[in-house]
N, C-alpha and C positions, 0 to 999 in steps of 0.2 A: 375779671379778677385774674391776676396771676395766678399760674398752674404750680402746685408743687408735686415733689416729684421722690418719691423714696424705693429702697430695694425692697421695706418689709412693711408691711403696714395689717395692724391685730386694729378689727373694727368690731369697738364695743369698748367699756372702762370697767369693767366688771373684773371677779375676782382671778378666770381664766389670763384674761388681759393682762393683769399683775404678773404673775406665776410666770407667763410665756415672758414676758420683759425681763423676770430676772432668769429664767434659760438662755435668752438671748445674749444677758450678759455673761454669763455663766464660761458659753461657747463662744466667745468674742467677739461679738458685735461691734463695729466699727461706728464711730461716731458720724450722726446725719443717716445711718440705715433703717433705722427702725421708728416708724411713729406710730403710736398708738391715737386715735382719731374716738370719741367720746363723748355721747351728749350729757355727758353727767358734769358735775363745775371743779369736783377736786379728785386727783388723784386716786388710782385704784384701792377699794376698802374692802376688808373681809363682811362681805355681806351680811351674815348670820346673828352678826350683833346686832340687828336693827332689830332683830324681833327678841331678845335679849336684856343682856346690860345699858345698852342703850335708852333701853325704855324704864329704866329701876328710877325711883324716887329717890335716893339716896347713890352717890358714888356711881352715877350713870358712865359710860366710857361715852368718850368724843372724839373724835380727829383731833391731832394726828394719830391719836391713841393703838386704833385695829385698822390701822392701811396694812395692805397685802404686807408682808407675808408673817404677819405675827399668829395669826390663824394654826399654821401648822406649825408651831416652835419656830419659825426664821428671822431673818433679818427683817426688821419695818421697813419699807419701799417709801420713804418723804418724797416730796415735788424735786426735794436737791437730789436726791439718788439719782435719777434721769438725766437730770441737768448732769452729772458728772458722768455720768454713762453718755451722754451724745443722743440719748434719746429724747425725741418730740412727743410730748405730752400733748395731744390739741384738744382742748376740753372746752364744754359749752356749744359744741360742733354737731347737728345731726344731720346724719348722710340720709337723702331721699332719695337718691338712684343708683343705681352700681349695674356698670357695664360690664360684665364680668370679662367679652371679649377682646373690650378694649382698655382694658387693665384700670378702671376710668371708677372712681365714684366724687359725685357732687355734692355738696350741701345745700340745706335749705336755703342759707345765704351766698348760693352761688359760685362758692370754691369746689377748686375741682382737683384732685386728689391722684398722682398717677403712682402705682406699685411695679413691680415685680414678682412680689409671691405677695398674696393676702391669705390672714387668718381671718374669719370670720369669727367674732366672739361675741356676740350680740345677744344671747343669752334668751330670758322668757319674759314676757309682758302679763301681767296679771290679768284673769276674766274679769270684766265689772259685767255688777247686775245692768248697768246701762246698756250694756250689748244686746241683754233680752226684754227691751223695753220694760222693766219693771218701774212701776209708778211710786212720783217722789225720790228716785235712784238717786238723781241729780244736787240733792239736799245738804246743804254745807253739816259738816259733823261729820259725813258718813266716808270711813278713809278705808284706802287700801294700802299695803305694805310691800314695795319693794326697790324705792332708794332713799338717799338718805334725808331726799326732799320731803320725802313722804313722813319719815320718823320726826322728821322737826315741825310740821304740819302736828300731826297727832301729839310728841310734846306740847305743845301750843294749846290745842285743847284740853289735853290734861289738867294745865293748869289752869285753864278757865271754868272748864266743868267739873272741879274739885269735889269728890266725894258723891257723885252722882249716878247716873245708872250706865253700865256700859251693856250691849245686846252683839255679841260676837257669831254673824252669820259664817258656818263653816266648821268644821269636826277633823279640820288633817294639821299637819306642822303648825300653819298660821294658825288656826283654828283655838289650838292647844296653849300654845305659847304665851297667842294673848290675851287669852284669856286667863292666863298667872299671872301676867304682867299686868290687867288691870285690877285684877283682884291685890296684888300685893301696894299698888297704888289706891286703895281704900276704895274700889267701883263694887258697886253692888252689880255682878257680872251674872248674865244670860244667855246659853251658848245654843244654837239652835243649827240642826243638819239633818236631813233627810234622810242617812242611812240609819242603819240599826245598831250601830256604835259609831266611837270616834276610829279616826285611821283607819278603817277599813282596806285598804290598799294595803297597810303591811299588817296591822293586829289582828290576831283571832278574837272571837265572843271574849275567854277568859281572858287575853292582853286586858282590851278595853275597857274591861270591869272593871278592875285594879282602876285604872286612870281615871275612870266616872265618877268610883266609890269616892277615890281620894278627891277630887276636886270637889264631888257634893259635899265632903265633911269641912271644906273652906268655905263652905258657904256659896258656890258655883251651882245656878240653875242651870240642869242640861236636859235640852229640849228636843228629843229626835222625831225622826221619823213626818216632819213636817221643812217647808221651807219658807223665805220670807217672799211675798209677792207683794207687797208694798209699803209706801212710809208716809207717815203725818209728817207736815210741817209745818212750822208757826212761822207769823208775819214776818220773819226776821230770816225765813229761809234755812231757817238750821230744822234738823229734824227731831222730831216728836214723839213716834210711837211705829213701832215695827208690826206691820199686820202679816200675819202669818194663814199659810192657805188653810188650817186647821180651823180658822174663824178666832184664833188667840191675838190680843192687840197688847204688846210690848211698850212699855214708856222707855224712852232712850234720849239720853245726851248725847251718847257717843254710839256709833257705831262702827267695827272693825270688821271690813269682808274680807273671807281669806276662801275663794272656792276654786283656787286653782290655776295654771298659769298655760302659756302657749308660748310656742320658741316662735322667737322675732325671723322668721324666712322671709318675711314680703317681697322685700329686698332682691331679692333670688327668684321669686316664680320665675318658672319656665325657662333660666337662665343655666340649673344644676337640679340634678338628680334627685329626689326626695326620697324619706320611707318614712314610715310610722309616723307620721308630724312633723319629722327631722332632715335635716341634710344628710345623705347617705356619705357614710364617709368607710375607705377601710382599715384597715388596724393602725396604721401612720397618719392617720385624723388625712387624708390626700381624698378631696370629691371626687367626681366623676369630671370635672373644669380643671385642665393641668394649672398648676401651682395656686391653685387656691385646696384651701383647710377650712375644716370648720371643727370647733372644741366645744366641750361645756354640753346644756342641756342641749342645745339644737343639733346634735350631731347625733345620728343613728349609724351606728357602728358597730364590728361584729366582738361579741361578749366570747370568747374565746373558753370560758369554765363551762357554758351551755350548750359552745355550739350557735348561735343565733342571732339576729341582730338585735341590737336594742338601743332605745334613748333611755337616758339617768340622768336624773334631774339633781341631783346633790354638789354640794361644795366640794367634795372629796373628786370625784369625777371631774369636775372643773379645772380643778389646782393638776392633776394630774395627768388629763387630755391635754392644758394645753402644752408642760412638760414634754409630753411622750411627742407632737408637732412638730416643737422648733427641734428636739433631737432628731431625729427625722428629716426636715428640712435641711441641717446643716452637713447630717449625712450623707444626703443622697448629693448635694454639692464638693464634698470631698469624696466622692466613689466608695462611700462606706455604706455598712447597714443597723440597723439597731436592730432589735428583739421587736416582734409583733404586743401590740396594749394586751395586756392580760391585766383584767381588772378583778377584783371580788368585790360584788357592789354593797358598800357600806352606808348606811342612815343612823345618825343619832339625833336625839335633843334632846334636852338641860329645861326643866318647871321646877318652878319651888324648889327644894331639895333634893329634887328628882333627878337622874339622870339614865337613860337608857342609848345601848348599841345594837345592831339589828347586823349583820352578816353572811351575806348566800344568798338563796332564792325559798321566798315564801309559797313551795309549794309541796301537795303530799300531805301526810297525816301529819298530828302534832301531838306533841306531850308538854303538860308542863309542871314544873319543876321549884319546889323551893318556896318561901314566903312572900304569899300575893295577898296577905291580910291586909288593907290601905290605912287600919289602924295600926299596924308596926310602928315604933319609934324608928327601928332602920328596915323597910321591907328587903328585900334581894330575893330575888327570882328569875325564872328565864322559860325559854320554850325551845326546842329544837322542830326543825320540821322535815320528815323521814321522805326518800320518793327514793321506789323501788330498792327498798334496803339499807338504803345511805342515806346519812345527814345532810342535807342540803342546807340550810339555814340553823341561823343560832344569832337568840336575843337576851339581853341580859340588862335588868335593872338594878340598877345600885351597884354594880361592879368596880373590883380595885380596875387597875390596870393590867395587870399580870391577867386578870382572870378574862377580861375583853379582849388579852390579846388572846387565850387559851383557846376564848368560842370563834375567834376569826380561823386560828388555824384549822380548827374540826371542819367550818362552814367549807374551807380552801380545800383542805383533802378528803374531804368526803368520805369519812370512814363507814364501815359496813357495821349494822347493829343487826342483833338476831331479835330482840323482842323489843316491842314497846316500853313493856310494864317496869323491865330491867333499866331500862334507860330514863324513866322517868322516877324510878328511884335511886339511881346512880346518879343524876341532875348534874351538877357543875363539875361533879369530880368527872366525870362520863371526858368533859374537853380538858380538865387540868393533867390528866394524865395522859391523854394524845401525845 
């Protein structure tokens, strides 16, 4: 097959991918320089909505609806935005090998792809329980969330198994989300995870409460401290009943795994530098392999507010990393310099009428603050988290916008607090008047 041949080429179609195509236009991108290469069929989409609006019974969003960059307030990225940018879109494409020294990646069907600088944006691949031979894993019903092949999959059974049981294995982001998302679709929903609350990773005991109470008062069974190690199936191959190691046996139509993701490197063994799971990169997203980059979750890169390195797995980080790249890139080719990524690492998500933001680092003592009753008509609450005298961290549910942006600044400048007790009765004014 003929070879093609580009200056810039972002591998992956992910929300990163998007972002860096419109920086690229941004800084003037010549038409025929940039292709973005893709195994996914349509144009880069704000991710986030698959576990979302996408999945609502009513007034669901679709393509072209949440294509980049409507996410963050910008312009929507259509298949013709590209086209009139000069940018190559190559989609339906998976790259199985990359030479990194021979600027060289091939695809499954044998095209072979030459660059000049690459961004690697390939982003993270969901665990399935098949990984750990779990029995029955394999069972039509049982779906995982992360394109939008996957959402239209799980549409599809929704409305085949209309008002039936769903059994949601996992307690973090996915875990949460869809399990409001089936419940609000009429599923009699059972949410099962081995720790001793949900989100563990960012919520403390009392976060989680809050979020248990409310979702048991929907009618949500939540089932910790155990996990699934297998599943019934009937003649038809769809599955049956979730058997859990506690000796508990689940009826299920549906099931949704959500237990967490791994950045797509394979591509890369022994090719560029690793750290934490990640491609090590330094503060201009630049690896240790001259002109290649790598954005988004797979990039472990130095966090600059800590001191340290680290991978972030969020949308914000995405849209952002790849941004901070192509400046960078186009810098260092005009003899210029940009400012080093200084990031404050941000998490939110949106259930039921719920919406919370999370800002800083979750470590240190904690206070919390405000109305966490799950029966409020409007709860609003939050938690700050103290290390070595300063506010590191700041979450907040139910918050306007002024006041989310209030606890990002506190998290950002890390103000000095003399007592606990003062600060968790000062609660939200504590960041409004920073």
């Amino acid at each position: 097959m003929a070879e093609k041949s580009f200056k810039y080429v972002i591998l992956g179609g992910g929300v990163a991918a998007g972002y860096a195509a419109r920086e690229f236009a941004k800084q003037g991108v010549q038409p025929g320089e940039l292709a973005i290469i893709s195994k996914e069929e349509v144009a880069p989409y704000e991710r986030p909505a698959l576990s979302k609006a996408y999945l609502f019974p009513e007034g669901a969003a679709r393509l072209p609806g949440f294509h980049v960059c409507v996410g963050s307030g910008g312009e929507r990225l259509l298949p013709e935005w590209y086209k009139e940018k000069g940018i190559q879109l190559i989609l339906s494409t998976e790259i199985v090998k990359a030479d990194l020294p021979a600027k060289t990646l091939v695809s499954a069907a044998g095209e072979t792809f030459k660059y000049q600088i690459l961004i690697i944006a390939t982003g993270s691949t969901v665990i399935r329980l098949t990984d750990f031979g779990v029995q029955g894993a394999d069972a039509k019903n049982i779906f995982y969330l992360r394109e939008i092949d996957d959402a239209d999959k799980l549409v599809e059974a929704i409305k085949a198994k209309k008002n039936g049981k769903a059994v949601i294995v996992g307690g973090g982001y996915i875990g949460l989300e869809l399990g409001a998302i089936m419940n609000i679709n009429n599923f009699d929903v059972s949410m099962v995870f081995p720790e001793p609350w949900c989100m563990p990773r960012l919520f403390t005991s009392d976060i989680a409460a809050f979020y248990e109470d409310y979702y048991t008062n929907k009618g949500i069974k939540i089932i910790k401290g155990t996990v699934a190690v297998g599943f019934t199936v009937d003649s038809n191959g769809e599955v049956k009943e979730v058997k859990l190691k506690d000796g508990r046996v689940l009826e299920a139509d549906i099931v949704i795994v959500g237990v967490g993701g791994r950045p797509l490197t394979t591509l890369f063994k022994g090719q560029v530098e690793e750290e934490k799971g990640g491609i090590k990169t330094d503060a201009f997203f630049k690896t240790s392999v001259p002109n290649v980059y790598a954005v988004g979750d797979l990039a472990t890169f130095p966090l600059k507010l800590y001191n340290e390195l680290r991978r972030v797995e969020h949308v914000d980080h995405a849209r952002k990393s790849a941004e901070q790249a192509v400046k960078a890139i186009k810098a260092s080719e005009e003899g210029k310099s940009v400012d080093e990524y200084d990031y404050l690492p941000y998490f939110y998500s949106r259930s039921f009428d719920l919406s919370w933001q999370f800002y800083g680092d979750n470590v240190g003592d904690t206070v919390i603050f405000g109305d966490n009753n799950p029966k409020s008509p409007k709860a609003k609450f939050g938690s700050y988290w103290i290390k070595e005298g300063k506010v590191v961290g700041a979450f907040l549910e139910g918050g306007t916008a002024e006041e989310n942006q209030a606890i990002a600044k506190v998290a950002k400048l890390q103000p000095s607090v003399q007592s606990l007790d003062a600060l968790k009765s000062e609660g939200l004014s504590f960041a409004c008047k920073i």
